[in-house]
C-alpha positions in Angstrom: 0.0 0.0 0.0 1.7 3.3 -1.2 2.8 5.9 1.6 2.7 9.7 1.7 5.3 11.2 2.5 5.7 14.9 3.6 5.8 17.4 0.0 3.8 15.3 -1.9 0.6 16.9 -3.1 -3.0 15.0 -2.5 -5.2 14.8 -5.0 -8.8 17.2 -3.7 -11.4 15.3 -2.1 -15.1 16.0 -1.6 -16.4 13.9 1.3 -19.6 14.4 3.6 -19.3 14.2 7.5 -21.6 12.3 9.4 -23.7 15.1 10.1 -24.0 15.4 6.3 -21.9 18.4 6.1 -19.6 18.7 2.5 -15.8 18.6 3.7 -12.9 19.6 1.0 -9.6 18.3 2.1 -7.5 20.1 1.9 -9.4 23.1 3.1 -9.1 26.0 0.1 -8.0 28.3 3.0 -6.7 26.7 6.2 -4.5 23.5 7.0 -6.6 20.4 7.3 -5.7 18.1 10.5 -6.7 14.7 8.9 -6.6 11.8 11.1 -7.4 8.4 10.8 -8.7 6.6 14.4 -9.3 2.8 14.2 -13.4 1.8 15.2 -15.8 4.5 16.7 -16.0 2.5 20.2 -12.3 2.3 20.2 -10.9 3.4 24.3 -7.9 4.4 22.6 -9.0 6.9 19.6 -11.9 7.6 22.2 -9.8 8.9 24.9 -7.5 11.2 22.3 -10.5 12.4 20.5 -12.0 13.6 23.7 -8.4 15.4 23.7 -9.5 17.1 20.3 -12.6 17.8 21.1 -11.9 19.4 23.9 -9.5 21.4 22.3 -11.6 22.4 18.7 -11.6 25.9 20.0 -7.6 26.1 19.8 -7.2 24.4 16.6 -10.0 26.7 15.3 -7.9 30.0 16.4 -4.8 28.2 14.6 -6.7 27.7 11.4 -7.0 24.6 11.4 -10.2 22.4 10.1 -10.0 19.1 12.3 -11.4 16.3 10.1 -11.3 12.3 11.7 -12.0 9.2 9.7 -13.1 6.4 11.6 -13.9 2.6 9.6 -17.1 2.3 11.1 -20.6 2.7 10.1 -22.4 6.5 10.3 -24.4 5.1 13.1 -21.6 3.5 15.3 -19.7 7.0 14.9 -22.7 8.8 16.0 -23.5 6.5 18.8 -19.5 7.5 20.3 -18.8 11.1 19.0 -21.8 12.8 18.4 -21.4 16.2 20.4 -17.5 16.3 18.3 -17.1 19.7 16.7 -15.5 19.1 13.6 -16.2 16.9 10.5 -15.9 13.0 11.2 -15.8 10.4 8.2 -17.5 7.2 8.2 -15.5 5.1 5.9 -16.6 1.7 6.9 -14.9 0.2 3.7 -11.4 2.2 4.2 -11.3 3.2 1.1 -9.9 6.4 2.0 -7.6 4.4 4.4 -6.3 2.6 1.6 -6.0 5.8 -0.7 -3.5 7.2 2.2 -1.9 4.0 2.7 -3.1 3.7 6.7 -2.7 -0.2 7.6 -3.6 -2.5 10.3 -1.1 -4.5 12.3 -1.3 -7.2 15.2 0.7 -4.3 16.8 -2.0 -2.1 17.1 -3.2 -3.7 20.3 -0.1 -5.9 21.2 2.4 -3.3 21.8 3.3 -2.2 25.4 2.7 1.6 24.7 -0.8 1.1 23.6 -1.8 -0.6 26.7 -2.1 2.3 29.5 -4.1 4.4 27.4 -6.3 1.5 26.3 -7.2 1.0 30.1 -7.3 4.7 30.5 -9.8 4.8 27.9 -11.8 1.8 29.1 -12.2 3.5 32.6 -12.7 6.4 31.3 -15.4 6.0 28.0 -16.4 2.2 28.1 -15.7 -0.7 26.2 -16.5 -0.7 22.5 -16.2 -3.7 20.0 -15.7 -3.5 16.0 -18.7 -3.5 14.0 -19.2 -7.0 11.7 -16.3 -6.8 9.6 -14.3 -4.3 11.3 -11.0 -5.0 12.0 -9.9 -3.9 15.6 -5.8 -4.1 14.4 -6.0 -0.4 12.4 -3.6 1.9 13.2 -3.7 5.8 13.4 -1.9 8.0 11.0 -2.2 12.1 10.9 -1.7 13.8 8.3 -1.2 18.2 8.2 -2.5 19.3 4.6 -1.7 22.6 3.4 -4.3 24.7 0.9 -2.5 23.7 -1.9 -2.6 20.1 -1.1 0.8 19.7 -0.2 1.2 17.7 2.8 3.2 19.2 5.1 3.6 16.4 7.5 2.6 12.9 8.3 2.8 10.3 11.0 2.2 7.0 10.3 1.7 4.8 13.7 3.3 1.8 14.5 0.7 1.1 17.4 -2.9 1.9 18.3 -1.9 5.0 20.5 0.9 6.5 18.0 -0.7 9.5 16.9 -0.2 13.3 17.2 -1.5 14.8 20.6 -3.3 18.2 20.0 0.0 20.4 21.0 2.1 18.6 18.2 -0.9 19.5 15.7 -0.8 22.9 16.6 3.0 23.4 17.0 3.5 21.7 13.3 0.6 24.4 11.9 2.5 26.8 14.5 5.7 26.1 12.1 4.2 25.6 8.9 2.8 29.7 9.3 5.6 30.9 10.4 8.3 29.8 7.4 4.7 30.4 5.3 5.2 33.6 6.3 8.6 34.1 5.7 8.4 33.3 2.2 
């Protein structure tokens, strides 16, 4: 499955939120966070949304349209993140997965790093199971999309909790305006 890397340009994409909303990535006038969570009842992705969520208000000041894809159905994704402020994706065939090259690996649950904040997220928002067919092995993977399309960096994670926290989003846009500027 082909990788981005950072400088290489996307090709523009018209998708519709859950909440039926039209979403272009990349945004024709801010960055677009695009991230990529594993299921909708995940602990993990729902313990660092909640993190996002929480902090729409600051990505909002940055510039930033927040956009997360989840491979789960519209109706699981509203049944976990309905109150979230910014676009989420329901992409229960990961087809967009696969057109960014995000994969699923044993890893994803098996690694040591992943298991704190899979309790943390357990205590903290419940226990959620894949939908039929859903694969609970995805991985995260962020991507920071400028205007343009280029993407100005990209994480790919080795393990369910390997994602950009909400300060590292908003020091890479933080970056990305200030040599922007200088240009």
């Amino acid at each position: 499955m082909p990788r981005y890397q950072a400088g290489q340009t996307i090709d523009p994409r018209h998708l519709m939120s859950i909440a039926d909303q039209a979403i272009s990535i990349p945004h024709q006038q801010q960055l677009t966070h695009l991230q990529f969570r594993r299921f909708a009842g995940c602990p993990m992705c729902n313990l660092h949304i909640r993190a996002f969520i929480q902090g729409h208000a600051a990505l909002a000041e940055a510039g930033i349209q927040e956009v997360a894809v989840f491979h789960s159905s519209k109706t699981a994704m509203f049944a976990s993140h309905a109150t979230a402020p910014f676009a989420l994706i329901a992409d229960p065939t990961k087809k967009l997965y696969a057109a960014f090259g995000v994969d699923s690996s044993i890893w994803a649950v098996l690694h040591p790093k992943s298991w704190l904040p899979a309790l943390k997220g357990l205590f903290k928002h419940g226990a959620g199971t894949p939908e039929k067919g859903q694969n609970p092995l995805g991985l995260p993977a962020d991507f920071l999309i400028a205007p343009d399309g280029t993407i100005v960096a990209c994480k790919y994670g080795v393990h369910g909790y390997d994602q950009w926290s909400l300060s590292e989003v908003l020091q890479l846009a933080q970056h990305y305006q200030q040599r922007s500027v200088g240009h």
